[in-house]
DRENDRENSE-87283 format. One record per residue: residue number from 1; z, x, y of N, C-alpha, C, O in turn. Coordinates in steps of 0.02 Angstrom, whole numbers, plus 50000, padded with zeros to 5 digits. Last residue first. Layout:
<nodes>
NODE rolo    nZ    nX    nY   caZ   caX   caY    cZ    cX    cY    oZ    oX    oY
NODE  NUM     Z     X     Y     Z     X     Y     Z     X     Y     Z     X     Y
...
</nodes>
This chain:
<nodes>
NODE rolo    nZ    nX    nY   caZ   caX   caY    cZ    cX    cY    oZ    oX    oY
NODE   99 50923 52014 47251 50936 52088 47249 51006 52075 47247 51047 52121 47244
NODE   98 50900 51865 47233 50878 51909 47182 50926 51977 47167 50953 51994 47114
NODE   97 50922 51854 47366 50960 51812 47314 50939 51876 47259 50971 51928 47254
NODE   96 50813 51898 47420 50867 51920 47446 50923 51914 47399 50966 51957 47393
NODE   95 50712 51852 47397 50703 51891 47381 50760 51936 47390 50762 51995 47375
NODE   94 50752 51687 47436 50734 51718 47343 50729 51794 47335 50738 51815 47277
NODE   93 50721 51724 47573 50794 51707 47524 50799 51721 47441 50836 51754 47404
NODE   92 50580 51736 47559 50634 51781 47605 50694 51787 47563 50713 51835 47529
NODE   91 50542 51630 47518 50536 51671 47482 50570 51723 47511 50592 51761 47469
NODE   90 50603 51521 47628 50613 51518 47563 50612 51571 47524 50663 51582 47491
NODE   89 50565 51546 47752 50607 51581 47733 50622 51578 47668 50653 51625 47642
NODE   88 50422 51477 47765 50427 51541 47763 50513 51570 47765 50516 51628 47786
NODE   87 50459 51338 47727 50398 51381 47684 50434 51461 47700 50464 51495 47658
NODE   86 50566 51321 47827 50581 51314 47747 50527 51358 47707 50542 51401 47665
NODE   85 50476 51331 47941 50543 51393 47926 50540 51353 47875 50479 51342 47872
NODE   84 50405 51232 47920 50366 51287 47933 50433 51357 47911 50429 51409 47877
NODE   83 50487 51121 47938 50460 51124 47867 50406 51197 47873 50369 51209 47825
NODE   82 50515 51138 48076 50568 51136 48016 50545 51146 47939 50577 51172 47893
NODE   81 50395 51144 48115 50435 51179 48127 50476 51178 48081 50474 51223 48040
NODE   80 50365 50983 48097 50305 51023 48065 50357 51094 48050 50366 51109 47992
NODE   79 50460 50904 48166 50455 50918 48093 50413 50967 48070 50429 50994 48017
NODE   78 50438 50950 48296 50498 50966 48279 50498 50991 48184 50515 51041 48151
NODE   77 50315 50912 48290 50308 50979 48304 50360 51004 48257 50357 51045 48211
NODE   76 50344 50767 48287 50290 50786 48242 50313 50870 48259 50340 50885 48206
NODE   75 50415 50764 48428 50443 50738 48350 50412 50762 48290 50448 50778 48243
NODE   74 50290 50791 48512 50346 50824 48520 50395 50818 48443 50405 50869 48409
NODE   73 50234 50690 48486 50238 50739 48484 50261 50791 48474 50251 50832 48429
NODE   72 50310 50585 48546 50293 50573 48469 50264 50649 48444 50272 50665 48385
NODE   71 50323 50625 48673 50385 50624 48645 50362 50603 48545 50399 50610 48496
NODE   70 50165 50599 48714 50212 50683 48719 50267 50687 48657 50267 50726 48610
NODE   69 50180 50466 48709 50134 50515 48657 50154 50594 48671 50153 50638 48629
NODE   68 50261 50432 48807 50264 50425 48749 50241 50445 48690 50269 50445 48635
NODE   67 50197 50496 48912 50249 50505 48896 50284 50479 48819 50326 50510 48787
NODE   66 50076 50411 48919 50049 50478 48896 50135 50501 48888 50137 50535 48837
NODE   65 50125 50300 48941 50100 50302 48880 50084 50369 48862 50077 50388 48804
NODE   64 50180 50314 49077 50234 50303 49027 50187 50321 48935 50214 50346 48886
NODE   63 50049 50316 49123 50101 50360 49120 50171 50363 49075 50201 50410 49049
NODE   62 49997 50182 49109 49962 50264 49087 50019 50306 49077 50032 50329 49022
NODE   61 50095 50132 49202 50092 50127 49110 50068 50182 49092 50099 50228 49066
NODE   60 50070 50204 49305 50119 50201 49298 50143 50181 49228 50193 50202 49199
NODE   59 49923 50153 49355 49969 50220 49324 50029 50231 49303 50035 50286 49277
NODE   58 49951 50022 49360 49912 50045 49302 49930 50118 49288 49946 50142 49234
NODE   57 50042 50024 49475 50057 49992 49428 50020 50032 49351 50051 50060 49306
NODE   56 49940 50067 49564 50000 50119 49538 50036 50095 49490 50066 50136 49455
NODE   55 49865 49980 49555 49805 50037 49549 49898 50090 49529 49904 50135 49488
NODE   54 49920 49878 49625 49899 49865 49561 49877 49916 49539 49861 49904 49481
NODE   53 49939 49942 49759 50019 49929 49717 49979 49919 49650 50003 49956 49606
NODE   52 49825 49937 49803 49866 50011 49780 49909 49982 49741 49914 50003 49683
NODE   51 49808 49796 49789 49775 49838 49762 49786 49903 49766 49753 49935 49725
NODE   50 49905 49789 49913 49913 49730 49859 49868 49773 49787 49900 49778 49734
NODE   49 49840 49855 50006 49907 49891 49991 49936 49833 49931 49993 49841 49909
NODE   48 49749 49783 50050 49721 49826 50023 49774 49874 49974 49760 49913 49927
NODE   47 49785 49668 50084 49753 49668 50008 49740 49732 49991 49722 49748 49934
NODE   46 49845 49703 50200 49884 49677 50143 49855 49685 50072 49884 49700 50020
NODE   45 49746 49731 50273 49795 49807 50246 49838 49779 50213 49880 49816 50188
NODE   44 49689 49611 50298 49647 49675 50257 49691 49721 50236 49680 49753 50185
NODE   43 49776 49567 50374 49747 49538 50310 49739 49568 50259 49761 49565 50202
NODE   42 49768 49639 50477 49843 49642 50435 49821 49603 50367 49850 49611 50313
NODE   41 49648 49594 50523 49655 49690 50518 49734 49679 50454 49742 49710 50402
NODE   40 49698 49467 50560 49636 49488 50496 49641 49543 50491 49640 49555 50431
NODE   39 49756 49489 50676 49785 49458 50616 49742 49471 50546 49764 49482 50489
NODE   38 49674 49566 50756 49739 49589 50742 49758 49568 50673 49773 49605 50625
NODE   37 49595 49441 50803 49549 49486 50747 49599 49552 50721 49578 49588 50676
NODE   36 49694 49371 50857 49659 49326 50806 49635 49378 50742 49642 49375 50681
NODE   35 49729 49454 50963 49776 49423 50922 49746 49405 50839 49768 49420 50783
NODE   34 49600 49437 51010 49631 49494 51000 49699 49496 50947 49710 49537 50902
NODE   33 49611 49297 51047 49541 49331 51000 49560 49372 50988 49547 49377 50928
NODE   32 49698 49279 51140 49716 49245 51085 49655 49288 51027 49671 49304 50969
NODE   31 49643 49372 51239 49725 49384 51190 49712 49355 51131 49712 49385 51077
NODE   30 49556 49301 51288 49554 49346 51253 49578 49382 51210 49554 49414 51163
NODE   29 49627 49174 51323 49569 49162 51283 49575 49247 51249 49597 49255 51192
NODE   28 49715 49235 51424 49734 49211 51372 49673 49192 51314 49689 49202 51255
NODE   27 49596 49272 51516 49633 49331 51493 49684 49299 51429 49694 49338 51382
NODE   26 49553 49121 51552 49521 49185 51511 49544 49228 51469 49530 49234 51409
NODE   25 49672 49098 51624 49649 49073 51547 49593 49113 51505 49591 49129 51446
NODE   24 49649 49183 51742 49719 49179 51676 49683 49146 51630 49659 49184 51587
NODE   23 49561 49116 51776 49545 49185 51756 49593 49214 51698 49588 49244 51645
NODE   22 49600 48979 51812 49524 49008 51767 49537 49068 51739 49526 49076 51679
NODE   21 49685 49033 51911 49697 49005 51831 49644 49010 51798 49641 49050 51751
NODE   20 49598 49093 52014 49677 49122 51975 49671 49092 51909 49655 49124 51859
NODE   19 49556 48942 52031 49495 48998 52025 49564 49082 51980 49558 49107 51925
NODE   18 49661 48885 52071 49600 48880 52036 49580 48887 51983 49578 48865 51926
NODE   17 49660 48946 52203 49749 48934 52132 49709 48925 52077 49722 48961 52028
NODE   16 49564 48929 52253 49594 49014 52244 49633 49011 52194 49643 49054 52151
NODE   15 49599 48785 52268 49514 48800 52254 49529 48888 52222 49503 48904 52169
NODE   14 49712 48788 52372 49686 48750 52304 49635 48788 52252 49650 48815 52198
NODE   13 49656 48852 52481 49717 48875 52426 49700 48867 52357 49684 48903 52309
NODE   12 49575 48768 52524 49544 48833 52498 49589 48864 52467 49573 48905 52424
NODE   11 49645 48660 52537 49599 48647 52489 49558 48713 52472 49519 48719 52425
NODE   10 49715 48701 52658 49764 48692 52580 49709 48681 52537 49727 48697 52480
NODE    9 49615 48728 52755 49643 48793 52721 49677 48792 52644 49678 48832 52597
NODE    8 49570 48593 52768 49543 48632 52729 49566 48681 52698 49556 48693 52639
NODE    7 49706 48521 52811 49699 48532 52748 49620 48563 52725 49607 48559 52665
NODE    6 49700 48618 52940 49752 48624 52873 49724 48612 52823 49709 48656 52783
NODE    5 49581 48555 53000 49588 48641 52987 49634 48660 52950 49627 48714 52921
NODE    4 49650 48439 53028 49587 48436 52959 49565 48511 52944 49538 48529 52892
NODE    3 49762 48451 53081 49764 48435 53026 49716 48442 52973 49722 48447 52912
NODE    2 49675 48490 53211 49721 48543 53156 49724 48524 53108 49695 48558 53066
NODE    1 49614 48373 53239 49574 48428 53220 49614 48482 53184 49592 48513 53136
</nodes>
């Protein structure tokens, strides 16, 4: 009669060790889903930082292009200037030369 009051008790062990693991596996089931919908969140902040990088890229020509049109600018002024003092000192000088 003990023996069979043992191995019930070891079969209610059993049955608890179980019933433990069930639960662990759960809690791994959940991880793993947590894990799972983690990995897609990093998905998303890849493409999304894949499309800044393309969105700074494009500025970044823009930018160089509006720098380039400054500096052609800028060249055009230089000349306009230079040929702006020739007009207006010319007759300055002639009037100076003269006296």
């Amino acid at each position: 009669m003990e023996f069979r009051g043992s191995l019930m008790e070891f079969k209610d062990s059993l049955m608890e060790f179980k019933g433990s693991l069930m639960e662990f596996r759960g809690s791994l089931m959940k991880l793993k889903d947590s894990l799972m919908e983690f990995r897609g969140s990093l998905m998303e902040l890849k493409d999304s930082l894949m499309e800044f990088r393309g969105s700074l890229m494009k500025l970044k020509d823009s930018l160089m292009e509006f720098r380039d049109s400054l500096m052609e600018f800028r060249g055009s002024l230089s000349r306009e200037t230079k040929k702006f003092t020739v007009i207006a000192i010319a007759p300055i000088a002639e009037h100076i030369v003269e006296k």
